[in-house]
N, C-alpha and C positions, 0 to 999 in steps of 0.2 A: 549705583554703589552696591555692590555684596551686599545683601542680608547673613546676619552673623548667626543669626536664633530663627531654628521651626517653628514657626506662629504656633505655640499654644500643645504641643505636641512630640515636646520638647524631652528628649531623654535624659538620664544623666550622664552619659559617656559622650551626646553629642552636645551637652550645655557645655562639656570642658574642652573638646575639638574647639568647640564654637569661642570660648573664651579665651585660648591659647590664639586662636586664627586673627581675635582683634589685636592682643596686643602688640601681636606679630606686627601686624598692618598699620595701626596707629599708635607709634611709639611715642606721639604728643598730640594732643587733642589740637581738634578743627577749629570747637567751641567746647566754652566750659559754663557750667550750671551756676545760675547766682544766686545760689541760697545765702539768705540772708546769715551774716557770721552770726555763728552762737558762741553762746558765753565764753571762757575759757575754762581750761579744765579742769582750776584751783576754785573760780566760783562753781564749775559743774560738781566737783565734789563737794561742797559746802551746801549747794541743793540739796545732791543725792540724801544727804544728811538728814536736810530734814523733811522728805516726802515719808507719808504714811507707806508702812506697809501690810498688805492684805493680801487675802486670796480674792483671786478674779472670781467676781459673778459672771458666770459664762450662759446666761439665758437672755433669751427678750430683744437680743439683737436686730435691728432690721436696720438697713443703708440707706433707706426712706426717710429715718426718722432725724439723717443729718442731711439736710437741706444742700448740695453744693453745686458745684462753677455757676452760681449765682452771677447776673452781669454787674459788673466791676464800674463801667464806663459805655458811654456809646450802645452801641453790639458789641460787646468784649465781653467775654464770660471768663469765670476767673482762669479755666483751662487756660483758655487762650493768652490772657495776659502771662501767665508762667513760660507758656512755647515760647512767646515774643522774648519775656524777661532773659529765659536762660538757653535761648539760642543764638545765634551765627547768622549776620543775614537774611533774616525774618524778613520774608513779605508777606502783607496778609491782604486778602480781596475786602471786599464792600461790608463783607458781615463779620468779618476780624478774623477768618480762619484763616491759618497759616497753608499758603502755596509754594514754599518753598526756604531754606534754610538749612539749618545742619545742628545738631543735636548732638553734645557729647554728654552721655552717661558717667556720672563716675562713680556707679556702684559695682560696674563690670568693667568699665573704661573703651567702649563701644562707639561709635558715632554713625550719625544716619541722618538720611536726608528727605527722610519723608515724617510728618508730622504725625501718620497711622501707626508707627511705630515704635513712639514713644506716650510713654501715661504718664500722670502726673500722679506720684507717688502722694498718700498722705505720710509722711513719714511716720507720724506715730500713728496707727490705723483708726480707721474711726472703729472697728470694733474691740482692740486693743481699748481705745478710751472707754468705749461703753461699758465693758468690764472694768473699769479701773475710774469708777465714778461718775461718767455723765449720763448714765444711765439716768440719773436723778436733776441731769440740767433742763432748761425750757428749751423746748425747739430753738429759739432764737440765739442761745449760746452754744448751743448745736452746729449752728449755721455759721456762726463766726467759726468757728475750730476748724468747721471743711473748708472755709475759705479764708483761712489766715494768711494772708501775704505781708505781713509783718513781722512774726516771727518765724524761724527755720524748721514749716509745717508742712510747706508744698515746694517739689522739686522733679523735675522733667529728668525719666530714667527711661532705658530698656523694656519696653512692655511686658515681655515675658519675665526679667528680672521681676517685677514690680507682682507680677502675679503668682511665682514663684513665692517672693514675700509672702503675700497673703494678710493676716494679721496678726503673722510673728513677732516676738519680741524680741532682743538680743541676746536672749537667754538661749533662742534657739534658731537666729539668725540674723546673719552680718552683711553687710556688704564684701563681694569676693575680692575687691580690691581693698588689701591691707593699709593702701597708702589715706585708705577715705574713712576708717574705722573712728576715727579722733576725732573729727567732724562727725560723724553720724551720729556717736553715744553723747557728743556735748550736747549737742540741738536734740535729739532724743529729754534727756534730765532737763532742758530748757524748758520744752513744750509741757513737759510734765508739771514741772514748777509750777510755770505758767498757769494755769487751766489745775492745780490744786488736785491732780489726778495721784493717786498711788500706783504703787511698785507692788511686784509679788516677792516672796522670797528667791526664787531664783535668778529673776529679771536683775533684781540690786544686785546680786554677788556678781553677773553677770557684767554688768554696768562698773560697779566698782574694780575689778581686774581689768577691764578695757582703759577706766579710768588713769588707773594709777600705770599706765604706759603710756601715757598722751605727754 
């Protein structure tokens, strides 16, 4: 299958060739992601309502200090359980890694057939959370956050989309597909909820105009 995205090395004139070219090519997905439904956007605004908000503590961070793809079951590690969950045709060998399947993105709307090509997004970042409160949680609720397969936390995207991401927040990035924006910012205000994390002032104004078009 085409590779749509330069591993890691990625311009901006050819992320948008590159994202014009998929959805040229797949005008309906292969496979689609099963992130778990979040809220809707009548309770996502009555969250947004009531998370605190602050400015981000932007120190101290280290990706160490939240535990993740922790094994699930068997050899499954939670990576691998998400590939299985929100791909097409999963086969996995002896120690749960995926050999083969198909993979539709839908933050760029992408699909691919090799499992090296897609990361499992934390949706809300783990250094997004750190600043925004768990900085102050015990490793162990650290641990649950990187690997919450319960709420709509972890989701199989585009690698390079996902690193592009970075530990942005919606305040200053979205998914380029319009049609997934409503989904993102609900489960976004969920996981926050959830997990008792705050908002900055720009994030909420952010969040809340995304909101009130859902």
């Amino acid at each position: 299958m085409p590779r749509f995205y330069a591993r890691r090395r990625l311009s901006v004139a050819a992320a948008a060739t590159a994202l014009i070219s998929s959805v040229a090519l797949f005008s309906a997905p292969t496979a689609s992601a099963a992130l778990p439904t979040p809220v809707s956007a009548a309770t996502a605004r009555t969250y947004l309502a009531s998370l605190t908000v602050a400015t981000e503590d932007r120190t101290g961070y280290d990706r160490d200090l939240f535990p993740h793809w922790i094994t699930q079951s068997g050899s499954c590690n939670t990576r691998e359980v998400v590939l299985k969950r929100d791909g097409t045709n999963v086969q996995q060998d002896s120690s749960c890694a995926a050999t083969s399947g198909s993979w539709y993105s839908p933050y760029d709307g992408a699909t691919w057939s090799a499992a090296s090509d897609v990361d499992i997004d934390h949706l809300v970042p783990l250094a997004e959370a750190w600043d925004s409160g768990a900085d102050s949680w015990t490793t162990s609720r650290r641990q649950s956050f990187a690997n919450d397969l319960t709420r709509p936390q972890l989701i199989a995207v585009t690698d390079n989309v996902n690193q592009a991401k970075g530990d942005q927040d919606p305040a200053t990035w979205m998914p380029s597909r319009t049609a997934y924006r409503c989904t993102y910012v609900r489960a976004w205000v969920q996981v926050k909820y959830y997990y008792d994390l705050s908002v900055d002032s720009a994030e909420k104004s952010a969040l809340t105009n995304y909101l009130a078009g859902c």
